[in-house]
TORBADO-964713 format. One line per 8 residues: number of its first residue (from 1); for each residue x, y, z of N, C-alpha, C. Coordinates in nm, 3 decimals, decimal comma, m for minus. Example, Ala and Ser with C-alpha at 12.3 -4.5 7.8 and 13.67 -1.06 7.14 Angstrom:
% residues 2
1	1,319:m0,569:0,780:1,230:m0,450:0,780:1,320:m0,330:0,780 | 1,285:m0,225:0,708:1,367:m0,106:0,714:1,290:0,003:0,787
***
This chain:
% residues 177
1	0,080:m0,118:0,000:0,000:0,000:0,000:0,086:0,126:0,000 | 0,179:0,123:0,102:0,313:0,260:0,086:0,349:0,264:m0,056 | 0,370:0,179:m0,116:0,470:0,186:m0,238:0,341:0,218:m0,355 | 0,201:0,165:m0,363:0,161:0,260:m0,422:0,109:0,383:m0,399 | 0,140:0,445:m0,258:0,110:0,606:m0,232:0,224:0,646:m0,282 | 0,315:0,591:m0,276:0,453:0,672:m0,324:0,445:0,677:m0,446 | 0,406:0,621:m0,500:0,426:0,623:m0,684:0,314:0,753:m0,716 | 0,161:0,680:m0,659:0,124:0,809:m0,683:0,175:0,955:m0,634
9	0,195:0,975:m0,581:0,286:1,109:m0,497:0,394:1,105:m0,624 | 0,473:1,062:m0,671:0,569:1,085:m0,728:0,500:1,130:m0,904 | 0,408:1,046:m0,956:0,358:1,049:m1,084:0,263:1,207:m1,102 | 0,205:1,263:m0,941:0,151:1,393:m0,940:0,282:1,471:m0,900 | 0,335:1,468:m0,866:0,510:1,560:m0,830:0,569:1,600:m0,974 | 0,574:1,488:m1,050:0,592:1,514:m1,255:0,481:1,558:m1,293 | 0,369:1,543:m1,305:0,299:1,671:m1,367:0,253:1,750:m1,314 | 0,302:1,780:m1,158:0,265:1,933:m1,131:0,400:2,021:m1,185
17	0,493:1,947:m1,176:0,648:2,022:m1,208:0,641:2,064:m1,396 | 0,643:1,947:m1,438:0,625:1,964:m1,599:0,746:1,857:m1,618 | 0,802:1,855:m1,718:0,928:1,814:m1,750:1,002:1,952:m1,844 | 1,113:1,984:m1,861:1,163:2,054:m1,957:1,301:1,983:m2,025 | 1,315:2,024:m2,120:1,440:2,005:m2,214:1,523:2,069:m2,175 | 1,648:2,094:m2,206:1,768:2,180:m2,186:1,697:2,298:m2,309 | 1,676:2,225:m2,418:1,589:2,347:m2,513:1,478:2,488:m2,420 | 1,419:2,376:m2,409:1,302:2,482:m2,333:1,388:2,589:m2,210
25	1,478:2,506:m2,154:1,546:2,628:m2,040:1,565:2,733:m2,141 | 1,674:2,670:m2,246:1,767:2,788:m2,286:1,625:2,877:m2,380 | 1,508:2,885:m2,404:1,387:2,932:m2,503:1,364:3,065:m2,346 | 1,327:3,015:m2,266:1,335:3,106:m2,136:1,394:3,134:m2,075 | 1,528:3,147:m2,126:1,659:3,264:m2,086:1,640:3,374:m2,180 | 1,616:3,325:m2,313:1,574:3,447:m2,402:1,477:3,481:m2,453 | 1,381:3,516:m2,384:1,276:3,543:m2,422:1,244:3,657:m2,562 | 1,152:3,619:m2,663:1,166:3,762:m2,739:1,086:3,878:m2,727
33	1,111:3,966:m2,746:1,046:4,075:m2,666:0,995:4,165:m2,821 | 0,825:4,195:m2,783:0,780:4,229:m2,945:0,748:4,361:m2,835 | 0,830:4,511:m2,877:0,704:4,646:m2,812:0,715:4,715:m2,952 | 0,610:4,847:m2,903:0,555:4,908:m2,995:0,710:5,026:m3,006 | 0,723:5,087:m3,098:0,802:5,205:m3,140:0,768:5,281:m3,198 | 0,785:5,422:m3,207:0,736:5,536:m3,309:0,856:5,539:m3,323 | 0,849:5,542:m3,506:0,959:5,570:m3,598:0,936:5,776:m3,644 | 1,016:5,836:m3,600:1,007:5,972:m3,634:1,086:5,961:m3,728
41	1,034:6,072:m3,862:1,106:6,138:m4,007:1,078:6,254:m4,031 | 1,196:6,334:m4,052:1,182:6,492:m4,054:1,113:6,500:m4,234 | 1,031:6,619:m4,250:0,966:6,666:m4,372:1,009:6,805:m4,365 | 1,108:6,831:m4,439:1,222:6,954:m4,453:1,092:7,067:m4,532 | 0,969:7,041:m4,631:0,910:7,126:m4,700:0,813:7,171:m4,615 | 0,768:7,111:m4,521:0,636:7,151:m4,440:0,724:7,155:m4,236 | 0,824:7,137:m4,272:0,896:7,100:m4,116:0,853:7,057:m3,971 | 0,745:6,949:m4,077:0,681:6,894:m3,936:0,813:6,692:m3,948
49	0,734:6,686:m3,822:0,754:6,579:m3,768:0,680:6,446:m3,786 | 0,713:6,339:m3,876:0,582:6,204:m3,908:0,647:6,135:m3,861 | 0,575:6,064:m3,762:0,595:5,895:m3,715:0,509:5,828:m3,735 | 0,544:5,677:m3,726:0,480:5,557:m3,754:0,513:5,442:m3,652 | 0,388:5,351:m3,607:0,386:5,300:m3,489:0,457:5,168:m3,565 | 0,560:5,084:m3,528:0,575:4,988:m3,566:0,626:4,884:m3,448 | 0,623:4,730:m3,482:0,646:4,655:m3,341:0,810:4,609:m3,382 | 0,885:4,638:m3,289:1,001:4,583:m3,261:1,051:4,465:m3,206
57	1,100:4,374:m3,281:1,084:4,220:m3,182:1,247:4,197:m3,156 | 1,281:4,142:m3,046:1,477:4,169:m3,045:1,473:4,034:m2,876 | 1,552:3,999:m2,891:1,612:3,883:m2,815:1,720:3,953:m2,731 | 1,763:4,032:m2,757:1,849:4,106:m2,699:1,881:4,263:m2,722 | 1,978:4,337:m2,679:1,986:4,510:m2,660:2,053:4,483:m2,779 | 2,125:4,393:m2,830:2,236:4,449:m2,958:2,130:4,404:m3,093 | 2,002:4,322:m3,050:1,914:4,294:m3,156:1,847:4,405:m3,135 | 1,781:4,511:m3,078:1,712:4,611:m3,071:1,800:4,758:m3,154
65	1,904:4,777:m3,116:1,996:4,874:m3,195:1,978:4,815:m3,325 | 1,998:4,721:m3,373:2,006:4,641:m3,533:1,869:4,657:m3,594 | 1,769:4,604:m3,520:1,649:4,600:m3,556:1,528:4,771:m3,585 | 1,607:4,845:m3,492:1,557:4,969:m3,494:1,613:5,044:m3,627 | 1,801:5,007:m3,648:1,846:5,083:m3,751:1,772:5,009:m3,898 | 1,724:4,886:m3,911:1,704:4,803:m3,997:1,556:4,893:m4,016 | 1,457:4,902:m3,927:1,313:4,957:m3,958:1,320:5,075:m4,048 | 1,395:5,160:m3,952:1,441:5,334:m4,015:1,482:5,307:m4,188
73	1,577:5,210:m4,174:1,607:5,226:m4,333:1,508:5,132:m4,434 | 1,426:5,052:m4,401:1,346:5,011:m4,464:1,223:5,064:m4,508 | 1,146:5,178:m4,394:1,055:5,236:m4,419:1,074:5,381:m4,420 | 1,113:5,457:m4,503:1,136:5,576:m4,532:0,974:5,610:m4,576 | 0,940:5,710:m4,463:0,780:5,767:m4,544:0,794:5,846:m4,675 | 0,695:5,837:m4,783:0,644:5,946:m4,848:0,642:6,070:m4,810 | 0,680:6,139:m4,874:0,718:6,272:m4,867:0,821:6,330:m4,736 | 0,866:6,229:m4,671:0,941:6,270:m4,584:1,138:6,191:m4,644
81	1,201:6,272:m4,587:1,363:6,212:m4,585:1,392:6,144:m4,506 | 1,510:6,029:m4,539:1,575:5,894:m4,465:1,605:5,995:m4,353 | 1,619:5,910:m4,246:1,732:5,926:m4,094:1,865:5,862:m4,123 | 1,864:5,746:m4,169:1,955:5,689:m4,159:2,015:5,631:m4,268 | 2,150:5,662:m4,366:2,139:5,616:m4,489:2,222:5,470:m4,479 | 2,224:5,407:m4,577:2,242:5,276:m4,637:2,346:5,245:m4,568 | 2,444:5,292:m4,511:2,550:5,254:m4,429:2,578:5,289:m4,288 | 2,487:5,320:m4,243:2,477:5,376:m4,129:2,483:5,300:m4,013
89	2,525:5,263:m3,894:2,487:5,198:m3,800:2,515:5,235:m3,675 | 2,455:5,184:m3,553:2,485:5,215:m3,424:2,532:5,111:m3,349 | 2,669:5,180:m3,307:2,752:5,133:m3,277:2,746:5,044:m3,089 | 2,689:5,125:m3,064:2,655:5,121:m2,888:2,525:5,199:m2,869 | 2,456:5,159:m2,776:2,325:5,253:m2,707:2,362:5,253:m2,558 | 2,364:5,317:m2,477:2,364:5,285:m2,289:2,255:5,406:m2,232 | 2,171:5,376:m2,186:2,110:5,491:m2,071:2,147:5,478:m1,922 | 2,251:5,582:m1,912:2,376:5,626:m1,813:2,264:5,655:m1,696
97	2,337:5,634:m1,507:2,283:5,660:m1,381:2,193:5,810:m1,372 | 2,187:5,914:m1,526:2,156:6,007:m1,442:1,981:6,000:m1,601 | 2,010:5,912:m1,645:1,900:5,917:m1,717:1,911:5,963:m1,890 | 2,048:5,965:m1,915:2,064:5,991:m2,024:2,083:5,889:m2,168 | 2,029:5,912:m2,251:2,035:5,808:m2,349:2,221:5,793:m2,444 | 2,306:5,787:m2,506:2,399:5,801:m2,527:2,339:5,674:m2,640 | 2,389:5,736:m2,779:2,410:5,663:m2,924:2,516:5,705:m2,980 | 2,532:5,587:m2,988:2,719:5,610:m3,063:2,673:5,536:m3,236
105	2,698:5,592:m3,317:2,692:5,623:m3,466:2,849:5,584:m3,512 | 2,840:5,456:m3,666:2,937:5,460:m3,712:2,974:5,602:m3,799 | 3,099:5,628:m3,862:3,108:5,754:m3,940:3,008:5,764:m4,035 | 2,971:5,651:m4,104:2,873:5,690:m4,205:2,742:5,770:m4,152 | 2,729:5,768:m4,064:2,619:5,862:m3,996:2,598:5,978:m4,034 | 2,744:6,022:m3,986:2,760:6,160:m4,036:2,802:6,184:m4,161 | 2,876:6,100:m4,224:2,979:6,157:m4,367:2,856:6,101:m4,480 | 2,726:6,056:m4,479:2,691:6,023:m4,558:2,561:6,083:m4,576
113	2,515:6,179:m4,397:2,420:6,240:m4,424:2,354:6,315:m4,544 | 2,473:6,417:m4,625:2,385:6,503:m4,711:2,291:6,618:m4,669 | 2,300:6,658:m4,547:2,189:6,736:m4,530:2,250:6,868:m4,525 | 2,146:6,993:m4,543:2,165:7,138:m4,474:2,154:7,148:m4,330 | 2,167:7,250:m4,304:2,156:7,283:m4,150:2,021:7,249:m4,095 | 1,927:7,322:m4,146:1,779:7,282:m4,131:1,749:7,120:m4,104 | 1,782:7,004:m4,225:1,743:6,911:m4,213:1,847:6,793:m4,101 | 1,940:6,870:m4,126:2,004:6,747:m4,010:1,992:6,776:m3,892
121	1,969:6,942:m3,861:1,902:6,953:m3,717:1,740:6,866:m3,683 | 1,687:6,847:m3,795:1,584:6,758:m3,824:1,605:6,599:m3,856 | 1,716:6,558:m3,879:1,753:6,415:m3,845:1,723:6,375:m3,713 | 1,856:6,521:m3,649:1,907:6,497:m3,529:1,780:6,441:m3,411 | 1,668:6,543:m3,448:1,542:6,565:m3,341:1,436:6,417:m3,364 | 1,439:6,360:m3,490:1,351:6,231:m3,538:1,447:6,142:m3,427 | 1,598:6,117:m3,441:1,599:6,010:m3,358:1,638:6,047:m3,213 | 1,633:6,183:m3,200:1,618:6,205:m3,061:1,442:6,146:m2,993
129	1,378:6,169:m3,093:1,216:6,144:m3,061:1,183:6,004:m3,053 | 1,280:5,957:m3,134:1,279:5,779:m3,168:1,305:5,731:m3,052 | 1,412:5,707:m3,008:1,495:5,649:m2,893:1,484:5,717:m2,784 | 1,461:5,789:m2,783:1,357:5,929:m2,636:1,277:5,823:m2,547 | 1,173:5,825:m2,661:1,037:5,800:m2,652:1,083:5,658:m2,621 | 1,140:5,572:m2,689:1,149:5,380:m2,651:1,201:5,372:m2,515 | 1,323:5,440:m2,492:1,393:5,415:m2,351:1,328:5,525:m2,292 | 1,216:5,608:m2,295:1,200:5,665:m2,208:1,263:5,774:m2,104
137	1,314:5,837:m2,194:1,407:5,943:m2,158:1,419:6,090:m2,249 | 1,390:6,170:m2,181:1,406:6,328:m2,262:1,513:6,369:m2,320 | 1,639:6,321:m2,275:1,790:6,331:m2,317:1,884:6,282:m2,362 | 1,938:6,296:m2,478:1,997:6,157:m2,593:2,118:6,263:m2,602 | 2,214:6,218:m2,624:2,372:6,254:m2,625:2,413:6,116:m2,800 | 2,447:6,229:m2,900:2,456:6,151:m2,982:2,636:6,157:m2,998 | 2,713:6,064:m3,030:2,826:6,041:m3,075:2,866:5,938:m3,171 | 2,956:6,040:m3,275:3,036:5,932:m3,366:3,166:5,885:m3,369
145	3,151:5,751:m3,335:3,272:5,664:m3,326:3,356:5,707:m3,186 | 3,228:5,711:m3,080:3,305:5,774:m2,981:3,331:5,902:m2,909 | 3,323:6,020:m3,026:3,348:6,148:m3,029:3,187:6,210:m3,031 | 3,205:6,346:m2,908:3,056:6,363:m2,969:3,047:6,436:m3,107 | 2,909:6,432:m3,118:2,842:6,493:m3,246:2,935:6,615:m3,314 | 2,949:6,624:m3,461:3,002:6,761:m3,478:2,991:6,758:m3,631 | 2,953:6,859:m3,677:2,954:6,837:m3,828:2,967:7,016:m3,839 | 2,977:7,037:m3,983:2,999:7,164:m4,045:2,888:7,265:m3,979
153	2,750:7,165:m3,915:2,627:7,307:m3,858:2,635:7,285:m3,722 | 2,641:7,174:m3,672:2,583:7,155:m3,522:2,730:7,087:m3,483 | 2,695:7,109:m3,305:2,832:7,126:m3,255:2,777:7,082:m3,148 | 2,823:6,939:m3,076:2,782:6,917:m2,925:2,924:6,913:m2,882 | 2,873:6,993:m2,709:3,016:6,999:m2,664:3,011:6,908:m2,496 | 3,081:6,905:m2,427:3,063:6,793:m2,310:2,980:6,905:m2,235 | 2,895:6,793:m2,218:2,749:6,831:m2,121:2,633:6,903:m2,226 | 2,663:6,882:m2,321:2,542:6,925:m2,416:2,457:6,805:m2,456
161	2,325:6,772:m2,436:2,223:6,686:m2,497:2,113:6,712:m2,605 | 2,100:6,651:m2,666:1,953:6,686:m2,731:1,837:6,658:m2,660 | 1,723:6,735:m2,702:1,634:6,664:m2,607:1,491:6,624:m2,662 | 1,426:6,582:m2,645:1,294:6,491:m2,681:1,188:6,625:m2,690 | 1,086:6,642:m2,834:1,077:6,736:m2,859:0,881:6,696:m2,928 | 0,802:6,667:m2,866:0,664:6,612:m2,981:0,593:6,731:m3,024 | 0,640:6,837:m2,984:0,500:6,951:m3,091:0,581:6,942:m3,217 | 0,486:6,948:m3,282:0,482:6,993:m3,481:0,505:6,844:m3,515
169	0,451:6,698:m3,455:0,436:6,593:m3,490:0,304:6,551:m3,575 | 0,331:6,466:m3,651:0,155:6,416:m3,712:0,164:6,255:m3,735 | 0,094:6,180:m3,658:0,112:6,046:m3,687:0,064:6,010:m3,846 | 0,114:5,887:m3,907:0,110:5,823:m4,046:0,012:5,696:m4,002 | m0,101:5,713:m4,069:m0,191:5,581:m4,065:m0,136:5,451:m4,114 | m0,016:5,382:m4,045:0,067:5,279:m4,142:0,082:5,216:m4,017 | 0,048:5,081:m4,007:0,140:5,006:m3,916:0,214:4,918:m3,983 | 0,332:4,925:m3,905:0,467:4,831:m3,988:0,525:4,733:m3,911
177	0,590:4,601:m3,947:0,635:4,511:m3,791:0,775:4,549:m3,852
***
């Protein structure tokens, strides 16, 4: 009679537990993570601001930098200009102890922009609004290859940020994954 309470006890002990694979552990170490993002694009003729809600899916922080630069260059709106051109990438993202966002940009960032003063101060503000808004933070510190920001118009110097900016925005009826 003991030995079949024990079995039963043991046969409800396995399916209250489950069984798992070494698969299944390692599936819930990395979970994938799908959130929503607004993609901001500057419109240099009307100088508003268009975003588009799209879902971001990433396994990890270095799949989210990839996956974010991958959206930007895939969906360039109508009537609005790229953020990010064909060679562009980000190099590092960190949001530092005091709340600041920090993107580090390969050179092509900058050397391939093309823009006037007007529109790359209007790059600058789309992915300040981009990555603002995801990590949740008003203050993005952009740098290339390390160095901060600096080009022929705009000039960041230590302790200078950009900052997260939504008037003169208009959302785009598009959802994109």
């Amino acid at each position: 009679m003991t030995k079949k309470i024990m079995a039963l006890l043991m046969v409800m002990l396995i399916a209250l537990t489950g069984c798992t694979t070494p698969q299944d552990d390692q599936a819930q170490d990395t979970p994938e993570v799908k959130q929503n993002i607004n993609l901001y694009y500057p419109n240099i003729d009307d100088g508003k601001y268009y975003f588009i809600a799209a879902t971001l899916e990433a396994e990890s922080e270095a799949e989210v930098k990839d996956n974010i630069t991958e959206l930007y260059k895939a969906n360039v709106l109508k009537g609005t200009g790229p953020v990010f051109s064909e060679n562009t990438q980000i190099k590092e993202i960190n949001l530092d102890d005091e709340g600041i966002l920090h993107i580090d940009f390969n050179d092509a960032f900058r050397y391939e922009m093309n823009a006037g003063s007007q529109y790359e101060a209007m790059i600058l503000q789309s992915i300040t609004n981009t990555f603002g808004q995801y990590y949740e933070t008003d203050r993005v510190i952009v740098t290339v290859e390390g160095v901060l920001y600096e080009s022929g118009h705009i000039l960041l110097e230590e302790g200078d940020f950009f900052e997260t900016d939504y008037s003169n925005i208009a959302e785009v009826q598009q959802n994109i994954c």
